[in-house]
N, C-alpha and C positions, 0 to 999 in steps of 0.2 A: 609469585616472585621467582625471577630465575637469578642464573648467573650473574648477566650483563645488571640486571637491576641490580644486585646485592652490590655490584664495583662502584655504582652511582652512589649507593648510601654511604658508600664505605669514602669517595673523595667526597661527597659535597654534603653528606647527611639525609637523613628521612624526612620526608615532610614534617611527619608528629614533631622530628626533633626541633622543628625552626625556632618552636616556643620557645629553648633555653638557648638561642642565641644571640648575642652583642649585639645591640642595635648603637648607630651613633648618626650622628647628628654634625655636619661640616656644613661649613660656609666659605667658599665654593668651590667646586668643579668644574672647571671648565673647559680642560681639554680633551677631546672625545677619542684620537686620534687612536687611543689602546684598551680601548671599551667597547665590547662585543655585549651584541643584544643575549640576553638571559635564554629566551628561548631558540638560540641558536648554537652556545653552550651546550645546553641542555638535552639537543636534538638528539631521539633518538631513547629518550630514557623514558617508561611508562608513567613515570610519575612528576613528571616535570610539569605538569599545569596544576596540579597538587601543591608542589614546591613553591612555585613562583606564585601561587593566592596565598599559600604558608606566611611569604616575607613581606607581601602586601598586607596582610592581616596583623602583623607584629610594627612594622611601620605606622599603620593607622590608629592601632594599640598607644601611638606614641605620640601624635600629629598629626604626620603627614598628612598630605589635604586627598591624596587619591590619584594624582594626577601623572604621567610620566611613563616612560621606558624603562622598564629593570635591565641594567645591565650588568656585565660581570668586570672585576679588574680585577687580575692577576698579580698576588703579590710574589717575590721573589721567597724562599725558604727561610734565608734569614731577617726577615723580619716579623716572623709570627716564633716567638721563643719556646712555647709547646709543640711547635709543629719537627715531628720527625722523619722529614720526607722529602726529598728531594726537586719532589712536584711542584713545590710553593702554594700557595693557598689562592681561594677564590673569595676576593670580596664582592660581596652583590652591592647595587648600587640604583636609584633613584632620584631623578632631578625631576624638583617641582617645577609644573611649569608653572606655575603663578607667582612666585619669587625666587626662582635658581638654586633654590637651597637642595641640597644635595642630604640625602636619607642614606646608610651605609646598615648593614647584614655582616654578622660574621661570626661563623664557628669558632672560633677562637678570639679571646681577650686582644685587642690591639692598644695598650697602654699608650702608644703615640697617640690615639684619636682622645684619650682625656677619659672620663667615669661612661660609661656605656648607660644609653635611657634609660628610665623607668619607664612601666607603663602609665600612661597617665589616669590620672583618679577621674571616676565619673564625677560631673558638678551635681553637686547639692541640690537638692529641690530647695526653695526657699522656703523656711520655716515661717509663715504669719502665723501661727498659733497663739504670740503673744499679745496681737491683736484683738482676741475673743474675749479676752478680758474687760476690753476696754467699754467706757458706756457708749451709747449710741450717741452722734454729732447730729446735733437739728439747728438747723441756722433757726436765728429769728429773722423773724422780715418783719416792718414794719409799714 
């Protein structure tokens, strides 16, 4: 780790830390026009292919189908209310191509976006166990 690395975690966080970041969920995005690609952001920092599988991993954790450009949009400062910095924040961002829905990343809580994901729960194996019970079916044929 040097310097320049430590400035990166210090604006946009460490990989490790993406787990405990606000994932949300919008329906839709569609103006591209102030949306820079993730790894162009990024350029430049040793752990930004780290990063950007971090919030693909937390996304997928949620849904997402996998598919799409990460990109970054720039919030202005006052509207992340923990944020003390003049910088404004970076929201990462994800549109699916298979239905436009738009996937969102963010270090800090954005109470406009609504409850931040859960991750989602693995499905259930289907329990037949209370099958074994049962007697065995023999058709009659006559």
């Amino acid at each position: 780790m040097n310097a320049i690395d430590d400035s990166w975690e210090e604006k946009y966080g460490a990989p490790e830390s993406v787990g405990s970041f606000y994932f949300y969920f919008y329906e839709y995005i569609d103006f591209y026009d102030f949306l820079k690609p993730a790894v162009d952001v990024l350029q430049g920092w040793s752990q930004a292919e780290l990063f950007i599988e971090a919030l693909k991993k937390g996304w997928l954790e949620r849904g997402w189908a996998g598919d799409g450009l990460v990109t970054a949009i720039w919030l202005p400062p006052f509207c992340v209310e923990e944020l003390n910095s003049t910088n404004g924040h970076i929201l990462w961002h994800v549109k699916q191509l298979e239905d436009g829905f738009s996937w969102l990343a963010s270090r800090h809580p954005l109470p406009f976006l609504g409850d931040p994901l859960p991750v989602e729960d693995e499905p259930d194996e289907p329990d037949d166990s209370w099958m074994d019970d049962l007697p065995l079916y023999r058709p009659r044929f006559s």
